[in-house]
C-alpha positions in Angstrom: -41.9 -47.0 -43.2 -39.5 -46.7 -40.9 -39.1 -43.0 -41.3 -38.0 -41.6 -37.6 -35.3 -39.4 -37.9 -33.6 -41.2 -34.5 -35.0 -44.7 -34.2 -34.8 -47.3 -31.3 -32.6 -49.8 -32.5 -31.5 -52.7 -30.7 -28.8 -55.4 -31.7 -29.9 -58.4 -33.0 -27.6 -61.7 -32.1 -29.9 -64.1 -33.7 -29.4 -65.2 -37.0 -32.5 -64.8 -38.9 -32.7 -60.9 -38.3 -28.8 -61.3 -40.0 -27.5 -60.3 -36.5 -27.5 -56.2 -37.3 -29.1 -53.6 -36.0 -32.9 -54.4 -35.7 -35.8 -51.4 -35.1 -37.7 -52.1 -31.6 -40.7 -50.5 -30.4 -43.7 -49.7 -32.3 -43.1 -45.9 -33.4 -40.6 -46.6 -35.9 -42.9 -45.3 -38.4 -45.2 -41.9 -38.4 -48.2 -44.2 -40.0 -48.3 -46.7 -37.6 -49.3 -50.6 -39.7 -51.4 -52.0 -37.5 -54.4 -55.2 -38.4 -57.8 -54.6 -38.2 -58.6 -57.3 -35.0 -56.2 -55.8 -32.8 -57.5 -51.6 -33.8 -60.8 -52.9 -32.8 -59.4 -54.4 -29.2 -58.5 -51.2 -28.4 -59.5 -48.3 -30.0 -59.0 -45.6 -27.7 -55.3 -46.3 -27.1 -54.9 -46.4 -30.9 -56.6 -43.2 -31.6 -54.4 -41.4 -28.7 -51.5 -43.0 -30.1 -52.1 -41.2 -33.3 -52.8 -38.3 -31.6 -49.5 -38.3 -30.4 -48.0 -39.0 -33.6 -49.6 -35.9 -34.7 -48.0 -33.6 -32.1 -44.9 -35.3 -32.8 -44.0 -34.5 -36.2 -40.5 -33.5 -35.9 -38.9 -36.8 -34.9 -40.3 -38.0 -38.3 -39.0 -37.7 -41.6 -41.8 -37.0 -44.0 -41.7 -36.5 -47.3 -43.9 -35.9 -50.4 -42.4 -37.1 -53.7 -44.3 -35.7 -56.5 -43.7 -37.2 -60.4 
């Protein structure tokens, strides 16, 4: 989570985000968490979104950690 190499951050003046640096927009992450209801509201825009994601692999910071 949270794993792009430059993320969109904005600042946060309220106090329950601890008034910091918060991460806006919804490709934060390269695996994007999303429920099952909403998928199925739209399923073509979430498929091209990952899509995208795929094609986009450099602004992510992936990693494989092996034990």
């Amino acid at each position: 989570m949270f794993n792009r190499y430059q993320p969109k951050l904005t600042n946060c003046q309220n106090s329950s985000c601890g008034k910091t640096n918060i991460h806006t927009g919804n490709d934060h992450s390269y695996i994007h968490p999303i429920k099952w209801n909403e998928f199925t509201l739209d399923i073509n825009n979430q498929i091209e979104l990952a899509l995208q994601r795929q094609t986009d692999l450099d602004i992510y910071k992936l990693e494989k950690e092996l034990s």
